[in-house]
C-alpha positions as CSV (number, residue, x, y, z in Angstrom):
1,X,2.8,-5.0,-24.4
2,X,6.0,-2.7,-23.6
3,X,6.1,0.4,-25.4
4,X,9.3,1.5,-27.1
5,X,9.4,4.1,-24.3
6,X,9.4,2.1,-21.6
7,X,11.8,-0.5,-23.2
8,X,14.8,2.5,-23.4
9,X,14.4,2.6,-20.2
10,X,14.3,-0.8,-19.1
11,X,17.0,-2.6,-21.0
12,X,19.8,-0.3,-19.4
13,X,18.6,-1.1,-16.4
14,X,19.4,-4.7,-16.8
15,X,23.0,-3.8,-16.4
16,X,23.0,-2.3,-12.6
17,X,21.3,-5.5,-11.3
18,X,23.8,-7.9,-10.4
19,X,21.1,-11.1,-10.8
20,X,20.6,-10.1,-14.2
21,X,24.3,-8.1,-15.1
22,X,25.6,-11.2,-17.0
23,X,22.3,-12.0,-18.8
24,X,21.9,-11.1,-22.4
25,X,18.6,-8.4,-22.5
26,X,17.4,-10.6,-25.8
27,X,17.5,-13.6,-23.3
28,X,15.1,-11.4,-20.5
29,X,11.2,-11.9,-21.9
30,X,9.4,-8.6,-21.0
31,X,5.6,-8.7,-19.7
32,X,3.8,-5.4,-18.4
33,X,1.5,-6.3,-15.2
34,X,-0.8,-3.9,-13.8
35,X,0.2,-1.1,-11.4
36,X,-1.5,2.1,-10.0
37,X,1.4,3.9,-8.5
38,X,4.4,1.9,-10.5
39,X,4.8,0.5,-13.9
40,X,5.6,-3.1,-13.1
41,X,7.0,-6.0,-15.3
42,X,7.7,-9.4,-15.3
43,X,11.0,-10.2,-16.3
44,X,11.6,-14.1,-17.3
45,X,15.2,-15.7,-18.3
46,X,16.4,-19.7,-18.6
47,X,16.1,-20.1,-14.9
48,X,14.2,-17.4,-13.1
49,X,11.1,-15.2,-13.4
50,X,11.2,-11.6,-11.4
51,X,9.2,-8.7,-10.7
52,X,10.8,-5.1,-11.5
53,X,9.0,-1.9,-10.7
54,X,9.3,1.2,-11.9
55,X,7.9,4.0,-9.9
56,X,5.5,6.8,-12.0
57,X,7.0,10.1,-11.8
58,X,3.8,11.6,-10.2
59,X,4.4,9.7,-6.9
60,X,8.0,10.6,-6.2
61,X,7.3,13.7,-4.2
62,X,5.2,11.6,-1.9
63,X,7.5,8.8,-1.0
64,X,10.6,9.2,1.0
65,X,12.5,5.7,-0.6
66,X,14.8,5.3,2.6
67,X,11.4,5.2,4.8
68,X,10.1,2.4,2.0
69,X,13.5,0.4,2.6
70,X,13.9,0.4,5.9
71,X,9.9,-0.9,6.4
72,X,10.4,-3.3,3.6
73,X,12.9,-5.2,5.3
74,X,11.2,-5.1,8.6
75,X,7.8,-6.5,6.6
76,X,10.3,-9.2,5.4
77,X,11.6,-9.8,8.6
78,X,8.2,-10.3,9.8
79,X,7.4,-12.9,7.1
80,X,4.9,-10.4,5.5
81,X,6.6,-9.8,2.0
82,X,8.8,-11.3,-0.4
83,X,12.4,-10.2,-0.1
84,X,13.7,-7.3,-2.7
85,X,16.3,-8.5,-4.3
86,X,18.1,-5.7,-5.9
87,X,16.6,-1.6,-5.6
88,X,18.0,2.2,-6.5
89,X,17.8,5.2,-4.8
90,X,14.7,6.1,-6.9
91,X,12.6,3.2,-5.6
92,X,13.2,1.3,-8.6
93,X,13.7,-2.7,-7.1
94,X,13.7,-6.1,-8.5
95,X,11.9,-8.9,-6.1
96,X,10.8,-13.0,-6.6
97,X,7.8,-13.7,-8.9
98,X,5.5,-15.5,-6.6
99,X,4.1,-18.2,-8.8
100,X,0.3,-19.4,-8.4
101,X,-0.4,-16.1,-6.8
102,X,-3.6,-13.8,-6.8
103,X,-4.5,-10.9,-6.6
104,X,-7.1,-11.0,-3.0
105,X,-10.9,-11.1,-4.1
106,X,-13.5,-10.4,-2.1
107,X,-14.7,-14.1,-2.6
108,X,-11.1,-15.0,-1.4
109,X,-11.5,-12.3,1.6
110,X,-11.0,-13.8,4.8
111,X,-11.0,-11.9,8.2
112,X,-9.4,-13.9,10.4
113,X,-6.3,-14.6,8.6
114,X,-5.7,-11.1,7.2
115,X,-6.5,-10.3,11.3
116,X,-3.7,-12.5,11.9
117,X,-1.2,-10.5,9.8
118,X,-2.6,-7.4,10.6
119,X,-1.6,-8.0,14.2
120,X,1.6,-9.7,13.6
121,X,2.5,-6.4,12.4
122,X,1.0,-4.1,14.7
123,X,2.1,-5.7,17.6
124,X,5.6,-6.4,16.3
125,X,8.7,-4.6,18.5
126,X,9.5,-2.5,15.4
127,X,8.9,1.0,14.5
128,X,8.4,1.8,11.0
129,X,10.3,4.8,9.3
130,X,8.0,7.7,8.5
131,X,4.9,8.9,10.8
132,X,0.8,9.2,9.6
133,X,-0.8,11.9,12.0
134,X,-3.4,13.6,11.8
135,X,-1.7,16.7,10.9
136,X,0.0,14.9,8.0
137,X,-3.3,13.5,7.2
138,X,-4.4,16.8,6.7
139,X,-1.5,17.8,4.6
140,X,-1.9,15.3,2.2
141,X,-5.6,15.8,1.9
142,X,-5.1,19.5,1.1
143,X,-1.6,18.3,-1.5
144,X,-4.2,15.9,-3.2
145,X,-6.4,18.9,-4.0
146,X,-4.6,21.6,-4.6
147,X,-3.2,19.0,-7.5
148,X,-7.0,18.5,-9.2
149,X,-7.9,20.7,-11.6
150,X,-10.3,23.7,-10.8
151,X,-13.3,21.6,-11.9
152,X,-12.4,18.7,-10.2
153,X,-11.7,20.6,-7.2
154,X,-15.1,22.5,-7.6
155,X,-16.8,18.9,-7.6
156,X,-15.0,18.0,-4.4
157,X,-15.0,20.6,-2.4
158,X,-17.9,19.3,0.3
159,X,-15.5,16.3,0.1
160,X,-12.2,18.0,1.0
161,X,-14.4,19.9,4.1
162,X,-15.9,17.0,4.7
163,X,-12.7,15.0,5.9
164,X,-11.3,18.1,7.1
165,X,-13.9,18.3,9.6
166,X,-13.4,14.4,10.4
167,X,-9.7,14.9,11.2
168,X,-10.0,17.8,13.4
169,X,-12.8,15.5,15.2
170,X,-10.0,12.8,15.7
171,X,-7.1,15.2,17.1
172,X,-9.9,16.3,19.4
173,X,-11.3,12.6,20.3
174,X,-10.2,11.0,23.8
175,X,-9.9,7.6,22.7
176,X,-6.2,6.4,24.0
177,X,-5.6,4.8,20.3
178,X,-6.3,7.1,17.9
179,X,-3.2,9.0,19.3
180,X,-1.2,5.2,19.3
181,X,0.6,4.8,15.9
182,X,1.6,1.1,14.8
183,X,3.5,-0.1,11.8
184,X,1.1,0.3,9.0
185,X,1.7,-0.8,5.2
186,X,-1.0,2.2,4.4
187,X,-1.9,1.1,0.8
188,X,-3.6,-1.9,2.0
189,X,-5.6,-2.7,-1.2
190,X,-6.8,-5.8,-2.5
191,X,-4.2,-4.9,-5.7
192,X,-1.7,-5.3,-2.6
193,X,-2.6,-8.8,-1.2
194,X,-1.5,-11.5,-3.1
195,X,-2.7,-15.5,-2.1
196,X,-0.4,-18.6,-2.9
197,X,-2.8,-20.4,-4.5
198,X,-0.9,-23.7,-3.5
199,X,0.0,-22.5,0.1
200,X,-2.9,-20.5,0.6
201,X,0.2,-18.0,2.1
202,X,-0.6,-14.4,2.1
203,X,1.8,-12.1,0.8
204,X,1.8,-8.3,1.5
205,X,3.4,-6.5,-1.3
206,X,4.4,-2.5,-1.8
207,X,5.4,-0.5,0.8
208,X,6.4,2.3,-0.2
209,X,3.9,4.6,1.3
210,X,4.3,2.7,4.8
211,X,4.7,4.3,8.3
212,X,3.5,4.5,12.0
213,X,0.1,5.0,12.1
214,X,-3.4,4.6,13.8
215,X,-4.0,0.7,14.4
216,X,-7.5,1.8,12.6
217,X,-6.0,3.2,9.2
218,X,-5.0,-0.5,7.3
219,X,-8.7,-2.0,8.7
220,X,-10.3,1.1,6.7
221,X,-8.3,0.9,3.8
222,X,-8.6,-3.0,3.8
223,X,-12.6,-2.3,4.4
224,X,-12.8,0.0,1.6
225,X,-10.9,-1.8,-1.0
226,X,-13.2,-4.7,-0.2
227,X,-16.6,-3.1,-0.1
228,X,-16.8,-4.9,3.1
229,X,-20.4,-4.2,4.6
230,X,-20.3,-2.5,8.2
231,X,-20.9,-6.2,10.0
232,X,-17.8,-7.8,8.1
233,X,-15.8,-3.9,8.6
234,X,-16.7,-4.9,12.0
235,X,-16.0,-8.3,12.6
236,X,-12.6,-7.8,10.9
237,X,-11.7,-4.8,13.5
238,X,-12.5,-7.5,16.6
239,X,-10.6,-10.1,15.5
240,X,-7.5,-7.8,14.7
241,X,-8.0,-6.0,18.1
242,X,-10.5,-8.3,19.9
243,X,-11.3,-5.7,22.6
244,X,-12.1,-3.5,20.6
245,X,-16.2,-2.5,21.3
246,X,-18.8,-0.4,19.6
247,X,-17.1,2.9,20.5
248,X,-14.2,1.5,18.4
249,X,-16.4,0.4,16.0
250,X,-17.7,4.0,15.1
251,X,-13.9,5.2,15.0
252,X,-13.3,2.7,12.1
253,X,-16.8,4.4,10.7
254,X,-14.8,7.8,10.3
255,X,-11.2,6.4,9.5
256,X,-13.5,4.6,6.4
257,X,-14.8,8.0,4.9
258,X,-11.7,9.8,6.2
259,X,-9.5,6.6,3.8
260,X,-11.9,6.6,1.1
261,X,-12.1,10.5,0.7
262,X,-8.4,10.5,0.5
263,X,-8.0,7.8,-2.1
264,X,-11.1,9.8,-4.2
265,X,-8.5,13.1,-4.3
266,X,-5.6,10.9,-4.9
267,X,-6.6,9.0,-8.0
268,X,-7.7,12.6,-9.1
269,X,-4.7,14.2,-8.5
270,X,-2.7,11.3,-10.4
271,X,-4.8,11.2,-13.7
């Protein structure tokens, strides 16, 4: 169901995008789908069905749109992500419907193919717009809770030290890859991963927080999302980076809190 809000600010919007310019807006069937970040709808005429998202105010100040671009394409490029059709300078965009598609499941989850994206990305030639660090990791962190109220941030104080503490131990870690940074979507949640259900074809879909960073940061996230157990957390690092050992394995132990701490402040921050 659309609310009469969101349909003054829809229908105008019809006019700007060249695919749909000539259309009639009674001929355009509205339908909301879900969304954490974005308001998103699914926009059916005579001949084609469409995605159009709408980015929430709250997240603007954290996405630089000409960084979500520029690794949008590249994800494209790469066979990652449906095309965008049509998008604004505010990060509104139009893309494909994918038909007979899924939202990933854990009972869909499988390593070795996401493994297989996961490195077609990472060890692509192309450097994504927009840099994780630890530094900005921490920046965030500390953005996220200053933004919770003073109860919330009462209740989450251990938390916020907690991963404080855990970032200052990675900037002061050896290991050669926690300082490498990759092309990385970031938000890689199961809400992110869609499955052709006639294909089986994986699609990786919004991108808008994407940058370089640590080859270990999508595997968390992914892990998280997932409640993957430590074994399958794991077995999905080796087959993405099959080197990769036990020391590895307790790096991906810390990105996991460091991920889910963030995401805890986050959600908070957004209510």
């Amino acid at each position: 169901m659309i609310d009469p809000i969101d349909k003054k600010v829809i229908k105008p919007l019809f006019r700007k995008i060249p695919l749909l310019a000539n259309t009639p807006p009674e001929n355009i069937k509205l339908q909301a789908l879900s969304g954490q970040s974005n308001h998103n709808y699914l926009l059916s005429t005579e001949i084609d069905q469409y995605v159009l998202r709408i980015p929430k105010q709250s997240t603007q100040k954290h996405i630089k749109r000409d960084n979500e671009f520029h690794n949008t394409e590249i994800a494209y490029q790469l066979g990652l992500t449906p095309k965008i059709l049509w998008h604004d300078e505010t990060g509104i965009n139009l893309r494909p419907y994918l038909s007979f598609t899924q939202e990933l499941r854990p009972d869909t989850f499988s390593s070795m193919r996401l493994a297989s994206l996961l490195n077609k990305l990472q060890s692509s030639q192309y450097n994504f717009k927009g840099l994780l660090d630890n530094q900005k990791m921490a920046r965030q962190l500390e953005a996220y809770y200053q933004q919770c109220s003073p109860k919330q941030q009462k209740e989450n104080t251990n938390r916020f030290k907690e991963t404080i503490n855990l970032i200052k131990g990675l900037e002061e870690n050896p290991h050669p890859d926690i300082k490498e940074f990759v092309p990385a979507h970031i938000d890689l949640i199961k809400e992110n991963i869609l499955i052709d259900q006639k294909s089986a074809r994986i699609w990786l879909i919004d991108w808008e927080y994407s940058a370089m960073a640590s080859p270990f940061w999508d595997i968390a996230m992914l892990s998280n999302s997932l409640k993957l157990n430590k074994q399958q957390s794991i077995d999905l690092l080796r087959q993405t980076k099959p080197d990769y050992g036990e020391n590895e394995a307790k790096i991906l132990y810390i990105y996991r809190i460091i991920t889910n701490n963030i995401n805890i402040l986050w959600k908070l921050a957004h209510q």
